[in-house]
NUTI-562135 format. One record per residue (C-alpha): x, y, z; residue number from 1; chain. Coordinates in nm, 2 decimals. Example, Ala and Ser with C-alpha at 12.3 -4.5 7.8 and 13.67 -1.06 7.14 Angstrom:
REM residues 2
1.23,-0.45,0.78,1,A
1.37,-0.11,0.71,2,A
REM end
This chain:
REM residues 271
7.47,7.96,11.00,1,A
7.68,8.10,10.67,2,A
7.37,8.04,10.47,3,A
7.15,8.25,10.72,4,A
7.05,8.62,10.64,5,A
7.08,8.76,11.02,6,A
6.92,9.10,10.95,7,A
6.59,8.90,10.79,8,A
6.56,8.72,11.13,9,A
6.61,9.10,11.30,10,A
6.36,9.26,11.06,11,A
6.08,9.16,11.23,12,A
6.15,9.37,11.55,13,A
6.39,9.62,11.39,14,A
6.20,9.78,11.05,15,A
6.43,9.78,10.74,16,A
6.42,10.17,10.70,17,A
6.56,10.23,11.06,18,A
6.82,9.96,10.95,19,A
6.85,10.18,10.61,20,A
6.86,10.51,10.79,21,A
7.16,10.37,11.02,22,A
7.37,10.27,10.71,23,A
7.29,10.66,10.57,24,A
7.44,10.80,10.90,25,A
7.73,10.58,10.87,26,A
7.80,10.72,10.52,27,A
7.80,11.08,10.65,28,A
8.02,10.98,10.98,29,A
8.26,10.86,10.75,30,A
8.29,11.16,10.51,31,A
8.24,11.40,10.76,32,A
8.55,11.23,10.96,33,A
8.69,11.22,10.68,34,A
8.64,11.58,10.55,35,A
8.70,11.74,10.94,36,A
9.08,11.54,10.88,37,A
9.19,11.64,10.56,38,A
9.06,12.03,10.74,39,A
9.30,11.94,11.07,40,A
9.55,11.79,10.92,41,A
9.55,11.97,10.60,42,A
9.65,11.70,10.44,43,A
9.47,11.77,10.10,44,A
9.65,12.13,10.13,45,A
10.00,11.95,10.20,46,A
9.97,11.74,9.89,47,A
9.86,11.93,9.68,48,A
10.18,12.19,9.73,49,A
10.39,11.93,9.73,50,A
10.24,11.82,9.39,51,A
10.30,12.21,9.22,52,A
10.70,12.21,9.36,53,A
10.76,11.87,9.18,54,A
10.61,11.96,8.86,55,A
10.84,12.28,8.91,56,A
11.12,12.04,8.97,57,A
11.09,11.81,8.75,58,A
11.34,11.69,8.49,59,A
11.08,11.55,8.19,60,A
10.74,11.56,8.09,61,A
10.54,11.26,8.17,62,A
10.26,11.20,7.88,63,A
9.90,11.09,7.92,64,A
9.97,10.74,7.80,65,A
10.23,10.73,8.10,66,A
10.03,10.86,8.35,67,A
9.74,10.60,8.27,68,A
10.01,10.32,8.27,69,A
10.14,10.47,8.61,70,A
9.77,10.47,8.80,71,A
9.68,10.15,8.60,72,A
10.03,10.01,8.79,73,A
9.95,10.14,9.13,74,A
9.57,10.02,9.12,75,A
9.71,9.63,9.04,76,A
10.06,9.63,9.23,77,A
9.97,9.92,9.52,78,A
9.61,9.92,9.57,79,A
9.48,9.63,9.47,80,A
9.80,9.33,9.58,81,A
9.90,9.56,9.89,82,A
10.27,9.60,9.70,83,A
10.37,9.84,9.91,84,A
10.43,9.59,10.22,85,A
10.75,9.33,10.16,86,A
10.64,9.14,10.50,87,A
10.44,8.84,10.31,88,A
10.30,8.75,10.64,89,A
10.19,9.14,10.66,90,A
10.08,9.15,10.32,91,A
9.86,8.85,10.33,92,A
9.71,9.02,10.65,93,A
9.60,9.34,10.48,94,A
9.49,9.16,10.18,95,A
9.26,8.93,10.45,96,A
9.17,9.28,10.58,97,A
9.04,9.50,10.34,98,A
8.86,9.20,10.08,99,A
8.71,9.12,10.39,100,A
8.59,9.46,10.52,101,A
8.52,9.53,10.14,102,A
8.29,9.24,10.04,103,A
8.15,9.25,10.46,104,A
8.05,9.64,10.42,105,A
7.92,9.57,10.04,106,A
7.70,9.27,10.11,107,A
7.56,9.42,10.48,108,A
7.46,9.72,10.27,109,A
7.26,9.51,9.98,110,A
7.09,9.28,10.20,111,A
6.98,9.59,10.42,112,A
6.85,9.84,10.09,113,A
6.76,9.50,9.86,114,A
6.69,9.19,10.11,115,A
6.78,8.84,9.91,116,A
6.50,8.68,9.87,117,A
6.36,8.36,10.03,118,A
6.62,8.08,9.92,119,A
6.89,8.32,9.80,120,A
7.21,8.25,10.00,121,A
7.46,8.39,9.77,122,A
7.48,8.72,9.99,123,A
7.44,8.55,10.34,124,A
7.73,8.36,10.25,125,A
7.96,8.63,10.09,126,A
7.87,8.86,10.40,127,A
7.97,8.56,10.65,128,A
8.26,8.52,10.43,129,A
8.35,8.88,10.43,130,A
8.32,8.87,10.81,131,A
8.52,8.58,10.90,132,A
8.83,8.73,10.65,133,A
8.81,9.05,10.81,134,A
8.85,8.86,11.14,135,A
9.15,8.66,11.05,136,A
9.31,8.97,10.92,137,A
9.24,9.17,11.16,138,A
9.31,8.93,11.45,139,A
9.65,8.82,11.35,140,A
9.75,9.16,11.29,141,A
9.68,9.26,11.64,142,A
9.82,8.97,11.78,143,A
10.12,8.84,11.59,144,A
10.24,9.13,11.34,145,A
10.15,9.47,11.50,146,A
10.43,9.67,11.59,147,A
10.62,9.53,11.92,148,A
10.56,9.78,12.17,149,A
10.83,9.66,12.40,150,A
11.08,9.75,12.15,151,A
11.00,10.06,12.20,152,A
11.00,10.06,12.54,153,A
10.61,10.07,12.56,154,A
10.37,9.85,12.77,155,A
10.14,9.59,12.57,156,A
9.84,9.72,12.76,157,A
9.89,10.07,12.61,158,A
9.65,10.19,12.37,159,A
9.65,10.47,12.17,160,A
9.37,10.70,11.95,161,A
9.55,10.54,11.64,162,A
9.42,10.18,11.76,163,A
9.06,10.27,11.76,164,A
9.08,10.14,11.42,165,A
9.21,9.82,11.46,166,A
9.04,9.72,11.80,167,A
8.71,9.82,11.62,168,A
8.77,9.57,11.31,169,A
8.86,9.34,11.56,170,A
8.56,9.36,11.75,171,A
8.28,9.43,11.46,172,A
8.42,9.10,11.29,173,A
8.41,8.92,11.61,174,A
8.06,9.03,11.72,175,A
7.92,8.98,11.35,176,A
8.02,8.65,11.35,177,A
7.90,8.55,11.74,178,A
7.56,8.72,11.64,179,A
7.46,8.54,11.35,180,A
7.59,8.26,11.55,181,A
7.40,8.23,11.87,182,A
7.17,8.54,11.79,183,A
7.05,8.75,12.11,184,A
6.99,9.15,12.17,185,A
7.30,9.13,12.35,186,A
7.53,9.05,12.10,187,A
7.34,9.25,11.84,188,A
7.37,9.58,12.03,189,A
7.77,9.50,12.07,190,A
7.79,9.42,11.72,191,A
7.62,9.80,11.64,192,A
7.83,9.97,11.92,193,A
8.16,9.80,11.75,194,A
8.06,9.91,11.42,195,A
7.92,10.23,11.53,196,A
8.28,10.34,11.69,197,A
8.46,10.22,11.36,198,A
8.23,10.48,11.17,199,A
8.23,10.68,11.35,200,A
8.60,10.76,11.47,201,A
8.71,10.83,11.18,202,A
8.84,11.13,11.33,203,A
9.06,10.95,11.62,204,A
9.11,10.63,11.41,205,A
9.33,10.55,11.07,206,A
9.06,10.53,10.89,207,A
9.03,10.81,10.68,208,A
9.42,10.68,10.54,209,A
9.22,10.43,10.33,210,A
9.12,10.67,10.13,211,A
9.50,10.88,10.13,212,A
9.72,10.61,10.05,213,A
9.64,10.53,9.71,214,A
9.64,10.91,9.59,215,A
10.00,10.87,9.78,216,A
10.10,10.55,9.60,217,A
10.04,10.77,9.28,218,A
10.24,11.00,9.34,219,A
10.52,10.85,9.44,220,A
10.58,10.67,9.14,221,A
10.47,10.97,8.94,222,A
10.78,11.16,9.10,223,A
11.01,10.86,8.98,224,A
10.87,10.91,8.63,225,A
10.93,11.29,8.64,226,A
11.23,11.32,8.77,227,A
11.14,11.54,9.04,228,A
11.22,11.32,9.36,229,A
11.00,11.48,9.57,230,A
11.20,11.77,9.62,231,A
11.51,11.59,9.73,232,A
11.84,11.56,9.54,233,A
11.89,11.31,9.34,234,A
12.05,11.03,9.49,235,A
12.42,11.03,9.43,236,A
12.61,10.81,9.20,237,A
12.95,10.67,9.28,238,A
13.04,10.59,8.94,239,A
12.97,10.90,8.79,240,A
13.32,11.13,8.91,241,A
13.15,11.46,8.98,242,A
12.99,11.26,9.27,243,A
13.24,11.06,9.39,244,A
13.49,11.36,9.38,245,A
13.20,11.55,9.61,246,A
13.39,11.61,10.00,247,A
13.04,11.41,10.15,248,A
13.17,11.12,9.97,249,A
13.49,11.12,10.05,250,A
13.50,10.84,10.29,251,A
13.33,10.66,10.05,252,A
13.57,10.71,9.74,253,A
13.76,10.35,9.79,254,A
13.46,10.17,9.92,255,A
13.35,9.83,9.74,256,A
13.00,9.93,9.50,257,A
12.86,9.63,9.66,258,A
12.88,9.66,10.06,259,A
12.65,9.34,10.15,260,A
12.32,9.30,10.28,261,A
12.36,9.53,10.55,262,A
12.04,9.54,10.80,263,A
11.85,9.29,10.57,264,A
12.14,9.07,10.72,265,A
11.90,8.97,10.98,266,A
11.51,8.95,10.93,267,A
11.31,9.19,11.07,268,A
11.17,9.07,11.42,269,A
10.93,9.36,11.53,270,A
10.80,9.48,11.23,271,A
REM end
């Protein structure tokens, strides 16, 4: 099966340009979703403010040499290693995730415009590959590491617009996989349906955050380098006696530097 191309075996009924011209429309489903966001949301408007008040707040100059080091830094650690989450059962979930929805996308999209040819498995086998990681990721997020809805007083049954996302990785990696497995127009046409709602919900879905979070991962160490803390005050120092003498910190004056470990006391259970 993982050597088997399973869009050669459909070509024969289904013509490769009507395979090609569904990919195109994916495309434009994704950056029009994505595009009709950033408009709703104004997201791209919110940052981009945000980004003039820093540089209008910060405290040093950060060089070109810096800034390279800074996005070369949140490409490896951010981007790339999924640094932001300190869950190593959550981490290894995304990474599972998005490698597999990466190399299942990339592959489904080369076989489609440039079929292997005859003897070739290389791609059958990266795309079965791709598949079956974006299934365990996505699988044992849903199952064992999403957020605990009865902690917050939720039922389990309830789904939300945000979930689309998920529940359609879920279900495009499952229905991938069975197709290629035991074949059948059945299959196939839950396997475009899945796919087709992960698209093309961008709008409803998280998907279009894929494409957010690493500009946000930038810029949140670029206001550590600046000095401009997103706006905030500077976090106050209880060594340094103009803020310890501060009435706020009063209660803290004779407090130990060192107060524990707090809430990481006890490992995080829903989360």
């Amino acid at each position: 099966m993982i050597t088997t191309n399973p869009f050669a075996e459909i070509s024969a009924t289904i013509s490769p340009e009507v395979m090609q011209y569904y990919i195109i429309a994916m495309v434009v489903l994704v950056v029009g979703g994505t595009v009709i966001d950033m408009w709703h949301k104004k997201s791209a408007k919110f940052f981009f403010n945000n980004a003039k008040k820093a540089q209008e707040n910060a405290t040093r100059t950060v060089d070109g040499g810096e800034k390279i080091s800074i996005a070369v830094k949140t490409a490896v650690e951010d981007v790339a290693l999924s640094g932001e989450f300190c869950n190593t059962k959550r981490r290894i979930a995304h990474l599972l995730t998005m490698y597999g929805f990466v190399i299942f996308v990339a592959t489904t999209v080369i076989m489609i415009f440039n079929p292997p040819v005859e003897g070739d498995d290389m791609l059958p086998q990266l795309w079965h590959i791709g598949a079956i990681m974006l299934a365990i990721g996505s699988w044992w997020f849903w199952l064992f590491i999403r957020v605990d809805v009865a902690a917050e007083g939720n039922k389990w049954y309830n789904i939300e617009p945000m979930d689309l996302f998920s529940l359609s990785l879920m279900a495009t990696s499952a229905f991938a996989l069975l197709w290629s497995y035991a074949g059948g127009w059945i299959l196939f046409a839950l396997f475009i349906a899945s796919s087709t709602i992960l698209f093309g919900g961008v709008l409803w879905s998280k998907f279009a955050h894929m494409f957010f979070k690493p500009a946000a991962a930038y810029n949140k160490r670029m206001i550590k380098a600046d000095g401009s803390n997103e706006n905030l005050p500077q976090p106050a120092d209880r060594q340094n006696p103009a803020d310890r003498d501060r009435h706020s910190m009063e209660l803290l004056k004779d407090a130990p530097l060192d107060m524990g470990l707090g809430i990481k006391r006890d490992a995080p259970r829903h989360y």
